[in-house]
Phi, psi and omega in degrees: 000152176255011191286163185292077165249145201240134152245031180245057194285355192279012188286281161341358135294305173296291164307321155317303172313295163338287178313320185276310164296010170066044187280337203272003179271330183280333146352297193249321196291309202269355188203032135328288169310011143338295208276117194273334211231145139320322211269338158288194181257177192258169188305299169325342176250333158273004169268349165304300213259020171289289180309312161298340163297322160319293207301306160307308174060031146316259138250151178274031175261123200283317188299021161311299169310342160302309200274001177271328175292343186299304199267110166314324187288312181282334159294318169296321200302316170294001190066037218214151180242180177310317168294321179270008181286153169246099183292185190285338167283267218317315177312310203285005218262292200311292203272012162272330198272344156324118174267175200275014144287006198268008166295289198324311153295329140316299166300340185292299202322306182304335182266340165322273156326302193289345188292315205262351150274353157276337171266014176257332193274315151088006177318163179258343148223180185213101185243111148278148186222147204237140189191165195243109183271081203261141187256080166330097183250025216281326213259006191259183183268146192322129142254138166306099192113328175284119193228192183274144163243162179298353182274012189030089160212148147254085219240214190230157159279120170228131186262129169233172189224135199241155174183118172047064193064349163251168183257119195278266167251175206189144177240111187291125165217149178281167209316328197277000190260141186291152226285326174238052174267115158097211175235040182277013182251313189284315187292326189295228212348280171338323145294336177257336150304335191278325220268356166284320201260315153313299197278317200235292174216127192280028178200028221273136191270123164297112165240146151232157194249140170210170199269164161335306179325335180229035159293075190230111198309326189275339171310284194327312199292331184296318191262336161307312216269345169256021152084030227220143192265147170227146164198117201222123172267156207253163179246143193293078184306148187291349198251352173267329198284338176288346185273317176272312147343305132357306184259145195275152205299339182275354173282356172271157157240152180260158165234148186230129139267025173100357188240324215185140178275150208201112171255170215204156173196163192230123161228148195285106210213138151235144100035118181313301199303346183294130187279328199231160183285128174226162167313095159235179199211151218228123183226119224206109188308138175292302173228156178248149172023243180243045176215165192260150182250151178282164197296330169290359201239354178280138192276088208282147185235151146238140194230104175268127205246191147231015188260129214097320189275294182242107171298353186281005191277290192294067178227001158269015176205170195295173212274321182288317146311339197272304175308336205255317147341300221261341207303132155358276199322310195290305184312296209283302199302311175302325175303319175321331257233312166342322184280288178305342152319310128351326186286325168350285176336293164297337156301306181314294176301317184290347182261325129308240173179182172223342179252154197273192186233354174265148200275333200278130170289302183316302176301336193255012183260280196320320201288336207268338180244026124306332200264301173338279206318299189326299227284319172308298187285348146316286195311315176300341189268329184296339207267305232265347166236323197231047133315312187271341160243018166212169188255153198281357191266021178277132158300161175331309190276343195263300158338303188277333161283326184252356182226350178254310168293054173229143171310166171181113192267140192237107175265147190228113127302145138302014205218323195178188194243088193259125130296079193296081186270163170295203191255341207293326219246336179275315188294302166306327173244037205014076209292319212279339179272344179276344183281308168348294204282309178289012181244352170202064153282180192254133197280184189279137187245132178309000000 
């Protein structure tokens, strides 16, 4: 047939959802001198059709983009003629011309985005979680920077920082530096506080959660002393289990959370090395499902907080939130709240990929936080168009099967560009309220 048909017709939401939300402004403002020559495509089109290449996920081989330049279809869909395709030399040309300053520029962007889904989202708090993201390189061929990890793999690292399924910053680094090496952890955090506080509300109360790994007296002190809820699990040392050992049997509690009983006890505690006293609560499952676990089998947690301790953390919400904040129960259930914390991670890999494609670190900096930037606006395009037809916590692979992998004819009128879909596919997915919804979300403010 010569008519223009595509089987990704669900792409053309996502580009439109693009376009629409203003990304390509921020885009060409931070990476604009890229562009050297007239005679190439402009920056704003090839990051188009770079995110779209994520969003499809088809492969993770850049000579992809050959066969993508091949096909009409997938050019109309996207809004693009044939001429405006970028084959597999022009990408890697494109992210070799990036200098190894370009994390920086990247990260404004990413803060960029998280500023503009808080004021449209407007929470009364904001709990962050800060984690070491390792990106498996071991089967690939040698790269700059894929070092041994703790995960005895070898890759690349990225310490992120996460809220409410996205990844807000990120830091690119090779494999070997440890979760909390050097004070890049405590400066990431520092910085999105002030700038929380600057952009979206200045008293608005901040927790971040973080794993052991960034168990450290100078973390805590610092986000105690910016006013900041910490709630850090702590390591359990032979002289805290003795301690806790110790204390008489009628001071525990149970906290239940609907699966599983959990006793629990509370104490004022530092550090030989510490200078100041913090909250801690001391916790230890009761039973797993229905048989009880023994004392040797139990996995016993300590959770070192400041909620409670420095009330200026709650002094931006009302005294029964404030109250409801510092609460055991409320403290445990957020530390709980860690494991799902996580899943970003595993949304990011199922959407992405983990081994990169460049021998070079710097083109493999541009390529991983390209993959960022797609997953946020993947995530903001499930709440703000395909909310009502999918639920937003479907991962990537489920999204492209049911909203993306449908056929579609693409007619060029004198009057306009009609996209044609079944009927089967306007009903289930309710195309004509989705074109809607992508056609007026609320943009990204500079």
């Amino acid at each position: 047939t010569e008519d223009t048909l595509t089987g990704r017709g669900g792409v053309a939401l996502f580009v439109r959802y693009l376009s629409q939300v203003n990304i390509y402004a921020l885009l060409v403002e931070a990476f604009g001198h890229l562009r050297t020559s007239k005679k190439g495509q402009p920056i704003w089109n090839i990051f188009k059709q770079i995110f779209s290449f994520f969003y499809d996920g088809t492969s993770r081989h850049l000579v992809y983009f050959d066969q993508l330049k091949r096909d009409e279809g997938y050019a109309a869909v996207i809004e693009n003629t044939s001429e405006e395709m970028i084959c597999s030399h022009q990408v890697k040309r494109f992210f070799k011309s990036f200098s190894w300053l370009c994390g920086g520029m990247f990260r404004k962007i990413l803060k960029q985005l998280f500023i503009w889904r808080l004021k449209i989202e407007r929470p009364e708090e904001i709990e962050l979680t800060i984690d070491l993201m390792i990106l498996d390189n071991d089967e690939a061929a040698k790269r700059h920077g894929v070092k041994p990890t703790y995960k005895n793999v070898k890759g690349f690292g990225s310490l992120q920082i996460l809220w409410n399924r996205k990844v807000v910053d990120a830091i690119f680094r090779g494999g070997s530096k440890h979760s909390n090496a050097g004070h890049t952890a405590l400066k990431m955090v520092t910085e999105l506080v002030d700038l929380i506080r600057r952009k979206y509300r200045e008293d608005v109360p901040i927790i971040v959660r973080m794993d052991s790994g960034f168990f450290d007296e100078d973390n805590i002190e610092a986000l105690d002393r910016l006013n900041v809820g910490v709630i850090c699990t702590g390591k359990i040392y032979d002289h805290v289990k003795g301690y806790v050992g110790a204390l008489p049997a009628e001071r525990w509690k149970i906290y239940d959370n609907g699966h599983q009983e959990w006793e629990y006890i509370e104490f004022g505690y530092r550090y030989d090395s510490w200078n100041k006293y913090y909250r801690a609560i001391y916790t230890r499952p009761a039973y797993e499902g229905e048989q009880r676990v023994f004392d040797f089998a139990r996995p016993d947690n300590i959770i070192i907080t400041n909620l409670g301790v420095n009330p200026r953390v709650v002094n931006g919400c009302s005294s029964q939130t404030g109250k409801e904040m510092t609460r055991v129960e409320s403290i445990i259930h957020s530390h709980h709240q860690r494991g799902a914390d996580e899943l970003p991670h595993r949304g990011l890999k199922d959407f992405g990929f983990e081994e990169l494609p460049f021998k070079r670190f710097t083109p493999n900096t541009a390529f991983f936080y390209c993959m960022l930037i797609s997953f946020f606006l993947f995530e903001t395009f499930k709440e703000d168009v395909l909310e009502e037809v999918l639920p937003i916590e479907s991962y990537a692979s489920t999204v492209r099967r049911k909203a993306l992998d449908f056929a579609a004819k693409i007619v060029n009128t004198g009057r306009g560009i009609i996209l044609k879909v079944t009927q089967a596919v306007w009903e289930n997915l309710r195309f004509e309220k989705l074109w809607e919804r992508c056609q007026n979300p609320i943009p990204i403010l500079g």
